[in-house]
ZAMARFI-154450 format. One record per residue (C-alpha): x, y, z. Coordinates in steps of 0.05 Angstrom, whole numbers, padded with zeros to 5 digits, always signed. Each point is the difference from the previous one (the first is absolute). Last residue first. Layout:
# ZAMARFI-154450
XYZ
...
This chain:
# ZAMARFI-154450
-00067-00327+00810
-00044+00063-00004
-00021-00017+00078
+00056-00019+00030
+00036+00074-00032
-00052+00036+00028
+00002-00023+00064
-00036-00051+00046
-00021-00010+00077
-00003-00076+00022
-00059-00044+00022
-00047+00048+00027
-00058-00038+00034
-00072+00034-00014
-00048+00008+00042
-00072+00027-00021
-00028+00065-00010
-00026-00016-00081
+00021-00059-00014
+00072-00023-00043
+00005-00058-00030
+00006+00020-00057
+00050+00054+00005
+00048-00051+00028
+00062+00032-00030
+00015+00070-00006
-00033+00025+00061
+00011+00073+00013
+00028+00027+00055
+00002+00084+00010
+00065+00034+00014
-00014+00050-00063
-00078+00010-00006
-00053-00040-00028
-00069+00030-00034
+00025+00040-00065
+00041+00002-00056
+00023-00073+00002
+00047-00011-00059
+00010-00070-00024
+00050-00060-00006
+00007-00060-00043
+00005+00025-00076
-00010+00072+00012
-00055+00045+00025
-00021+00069+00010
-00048+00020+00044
-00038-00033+00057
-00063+00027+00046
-00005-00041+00065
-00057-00027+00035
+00032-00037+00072
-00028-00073+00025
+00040-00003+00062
+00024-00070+00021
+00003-00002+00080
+00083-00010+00034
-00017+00073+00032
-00002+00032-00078
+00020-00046-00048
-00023+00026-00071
-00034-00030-00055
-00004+00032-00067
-00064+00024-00030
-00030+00029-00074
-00067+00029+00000
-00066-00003-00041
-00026-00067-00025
+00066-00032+00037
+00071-00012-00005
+00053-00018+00053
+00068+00023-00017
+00060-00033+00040
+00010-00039-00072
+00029+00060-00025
+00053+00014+00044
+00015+00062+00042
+00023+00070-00022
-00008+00055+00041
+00021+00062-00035
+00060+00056+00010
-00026+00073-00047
+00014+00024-00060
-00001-00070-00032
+00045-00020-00058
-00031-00026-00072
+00052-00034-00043
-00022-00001-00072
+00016-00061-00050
-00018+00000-00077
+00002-00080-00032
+00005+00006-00078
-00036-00022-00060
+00017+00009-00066
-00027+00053-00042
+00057+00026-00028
+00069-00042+00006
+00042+00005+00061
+00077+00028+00000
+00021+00042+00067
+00039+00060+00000
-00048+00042+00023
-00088-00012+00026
-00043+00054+00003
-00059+00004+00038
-00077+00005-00023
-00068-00010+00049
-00064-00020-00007
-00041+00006+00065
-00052-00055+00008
-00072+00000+00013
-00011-00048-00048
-00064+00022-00047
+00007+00073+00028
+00071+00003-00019
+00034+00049+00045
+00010+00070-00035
+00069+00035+00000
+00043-00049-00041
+00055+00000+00043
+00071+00025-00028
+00084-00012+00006
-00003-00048+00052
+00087-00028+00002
+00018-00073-00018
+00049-00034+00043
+00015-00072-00021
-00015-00071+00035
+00038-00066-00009
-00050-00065+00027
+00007-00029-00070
-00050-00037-00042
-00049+00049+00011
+00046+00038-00045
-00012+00081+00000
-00009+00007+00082
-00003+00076+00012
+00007+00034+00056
-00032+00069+00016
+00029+00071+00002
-00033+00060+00020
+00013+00062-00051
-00079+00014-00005
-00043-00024+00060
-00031-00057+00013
-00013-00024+00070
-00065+00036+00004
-00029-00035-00051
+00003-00061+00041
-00066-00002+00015
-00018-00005-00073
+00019-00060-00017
+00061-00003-00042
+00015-00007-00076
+00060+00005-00043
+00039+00025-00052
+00078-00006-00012
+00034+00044-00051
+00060-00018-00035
+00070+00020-00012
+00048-00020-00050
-00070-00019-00038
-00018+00059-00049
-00052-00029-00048
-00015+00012-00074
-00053-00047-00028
+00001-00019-00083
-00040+00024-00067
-00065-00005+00037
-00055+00028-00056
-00053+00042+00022
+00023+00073-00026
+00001-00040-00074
+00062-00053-00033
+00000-00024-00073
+00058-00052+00006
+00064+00017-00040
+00050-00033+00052
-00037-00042+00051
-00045+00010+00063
+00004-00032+00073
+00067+00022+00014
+00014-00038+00069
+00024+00047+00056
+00045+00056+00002
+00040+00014+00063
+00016+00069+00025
+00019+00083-00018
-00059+00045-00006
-00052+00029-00052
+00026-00049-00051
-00022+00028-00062
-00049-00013-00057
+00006+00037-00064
-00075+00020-00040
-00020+00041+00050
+00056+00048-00018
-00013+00009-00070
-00077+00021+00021
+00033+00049+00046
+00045+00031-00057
-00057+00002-00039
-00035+00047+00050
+00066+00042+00006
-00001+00008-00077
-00066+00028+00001
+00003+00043+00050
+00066+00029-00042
-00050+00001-00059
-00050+00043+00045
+00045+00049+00019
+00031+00016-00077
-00070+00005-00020
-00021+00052+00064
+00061+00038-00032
-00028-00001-00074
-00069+00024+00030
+00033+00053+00039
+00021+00037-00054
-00048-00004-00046
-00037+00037+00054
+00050+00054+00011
+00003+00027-00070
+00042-00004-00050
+00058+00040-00034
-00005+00047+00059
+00079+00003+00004
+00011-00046+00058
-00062-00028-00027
+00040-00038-00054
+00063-00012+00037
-00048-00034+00044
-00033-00037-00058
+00065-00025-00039
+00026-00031+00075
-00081-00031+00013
+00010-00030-00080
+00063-00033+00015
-00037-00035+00074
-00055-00029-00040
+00047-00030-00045
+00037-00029+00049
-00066-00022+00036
-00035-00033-00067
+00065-00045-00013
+00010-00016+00086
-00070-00020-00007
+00014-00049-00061
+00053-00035+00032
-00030-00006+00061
-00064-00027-00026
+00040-00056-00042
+00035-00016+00076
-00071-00011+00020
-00017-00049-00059
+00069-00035+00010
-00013-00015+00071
+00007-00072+00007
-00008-00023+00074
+00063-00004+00034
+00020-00048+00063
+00052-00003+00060
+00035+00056-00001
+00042+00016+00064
-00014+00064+00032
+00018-00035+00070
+00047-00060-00004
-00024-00063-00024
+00011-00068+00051
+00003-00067-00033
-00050-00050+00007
-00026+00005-00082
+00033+00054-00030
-00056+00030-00038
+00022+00040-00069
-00052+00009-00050
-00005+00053-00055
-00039+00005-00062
-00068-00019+00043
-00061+00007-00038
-00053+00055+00023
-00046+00014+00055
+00018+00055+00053
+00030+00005+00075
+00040-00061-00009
-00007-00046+00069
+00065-00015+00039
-00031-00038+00069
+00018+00040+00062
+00034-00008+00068
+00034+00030+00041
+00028-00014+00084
-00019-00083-00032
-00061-00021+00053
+00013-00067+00047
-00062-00021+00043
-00015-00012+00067
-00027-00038+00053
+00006+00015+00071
+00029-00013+00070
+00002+00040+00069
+00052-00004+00046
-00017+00008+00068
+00031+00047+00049
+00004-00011+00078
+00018+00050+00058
-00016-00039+00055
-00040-00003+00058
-00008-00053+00058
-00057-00052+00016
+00026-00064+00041
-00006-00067-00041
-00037-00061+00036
-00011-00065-00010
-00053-00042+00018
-00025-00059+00048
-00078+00010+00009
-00010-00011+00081
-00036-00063+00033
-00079+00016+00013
-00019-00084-00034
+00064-00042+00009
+00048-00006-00073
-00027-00065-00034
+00058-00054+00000
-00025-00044+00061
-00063+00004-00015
+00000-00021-00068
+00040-00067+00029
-00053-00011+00045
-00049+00007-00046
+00035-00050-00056
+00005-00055+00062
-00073+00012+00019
-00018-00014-00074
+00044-00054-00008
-00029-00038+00066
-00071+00013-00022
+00011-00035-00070
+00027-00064+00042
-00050-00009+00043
-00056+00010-00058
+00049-00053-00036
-00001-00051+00057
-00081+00016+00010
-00014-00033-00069
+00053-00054-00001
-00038-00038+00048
-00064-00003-00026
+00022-00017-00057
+00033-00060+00015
């Protein structure tokens, strides 16, 4: 029995094998027969590209209220969320020691000032001379220098909105012992902002002051506001390489220091070639596209340019009217056939 069964399965083995190369044979494409592709036909256009970026929301002003010199508060007043109009006081420092010196100057300088009247009647009529004089006057001066002085020391003592907005937190209490260093609350002006952010630096020359660039606030949303370049920092960070720039954002509510979206169209001067991305063959040192040139694939080196999410810019090496294989790149050879299926656009090729 076993020598029977022995060459029945070798004859059987070889009869699947032949059947499985038969059937490759049947399905693999002949050996010399053309590359099928796709073609699109080269033409210009004048394209624009929208570039995206990440930025930041700054208040238009901003401070935090700090006293100017050490001392107890006797005054506090910090509406918390609420918008103070410009002047407004917000804090006092006790100043009874400096008031105490203005009191007593203002003593010394009127009488300073009676005895300068007696002395000029005095040397009206030679009663005294010249020197005494002058001394009593150079008292009178230096007592109103005084006062002044004081008056400055009093004045460092109040704390004042410099401009009308929104209070924040008070972050100090009535009667605390407050120096130059202590926070006593922020002071912003929010009902409009500023909007900073970065871009590479070969787009620097797309910003220029009064431009206007879109702004997504929400991510959540897909709505978009006008915000107008108001400033670039002039120096490009030498860390990013990136151009800092400030616009100025109306009407529209967004907290401090959130995070915003910051769209900028850029328009060509001049019509481009645009074909898609995947037609882009790269290598250790060029990029090529394939084009059909007497029914032959053409290996071409181009030089591309701006890009988008499916489609880019070919600066150099094709010109308008020229075809270039969309689909099929792979297969393509160097100077051999290739069988043009069907001739695309644009709009095939994005769908």
């Amino acid at each position: 029995m076993k020598r029977i069964l022995l060459p029945v399965s070798l004859v059987l083995l070889m009869a699947a094998c032949k059947g499985k190369k038969d059937k490759e044979a049947a399905t693999t494409k002949p050996a010399g027969a053309p590359a099928l592709v796709d073609v699109m036909i080269a033409a210009t256009e004048q394209i624009s590209t929208t570039i995206e970026a990440n930025g930041s929301v700054v208040a238009f002003e901003y401070l935090e209220l700090r006293p100017e010199v050490a001392g107890r508060l006797t005054y506090l007043q910090v509406p918390e969320g609420n918008v103070v109009a410009q002047g407004t006081v917000i804090a006092r420092v006790n100043d009874a020691d400096l008031q105490a010196q203005m009191n007593k100057t203002r003593v010394l300088l009127d009488l300073a000032q009676k005895t300068e009247v007696r002395l000029a009647k005095l040397i009206a009529v030679g009663g005294i001379n010249q020197a005494d004089y002058d001394a009593i006057v150079s008292q009178v001066n230096g007592y109103k220098a005084d006062l002044a002085y004081t008056q400055s020391l009093i004045d460092k003592t109040v704390v004042k909105a410099p401009f009308s907005g929104l209070v924040g937190l008070r972050m100090v209490s009535p009667g605390a012992y407050v120096t130059p260093i202590t926070l006593i609350a922020t002071l912003q002006q929010v009902d409009k902002i500023k909007v900073d952010f970065t871009l590479p630096e070969q787009y620097s020359k797309l910003i220029r002051k009064g431009a206007d660039v879109e702004v997504q606030t929400d991510l959540s949303k897909a709505e978009r506001y006008k915000a107008t370049i108001i400033a670039t920092e002039p120096q490009i960070s030498s860390i990013s390489r990136n151009l800092k720039v400030r616009s100025v954002l109306q009407g529209v509510k967004a907290n401090p220091g959130s995070f915003v979206k910051v769209y900028l169209t850029r328009r060509q001067d001049h019509p481009s070639i645009m074909v898609p991305t995947n037609c882009i063959i790269p290598d250790d040192k060029n990029k090529q596209v394939v084009v059909v040139k007497g029914g032959k694939a053409n290996f071409v080196n181009v030089k591309t340019g701006i890009r988008n999410e499916d489609m880019v810019e070919i600066i150099s090496g094709i010109n308008p009217g020229d075809s270039v294989v969309v689909t099929g790149v792979l297969f393509a050879r160097p100077k051999a056939p290739l069988n043009v299926r069907s001739v695309k656009t644009q709009e095939q090729l994005k769908q």
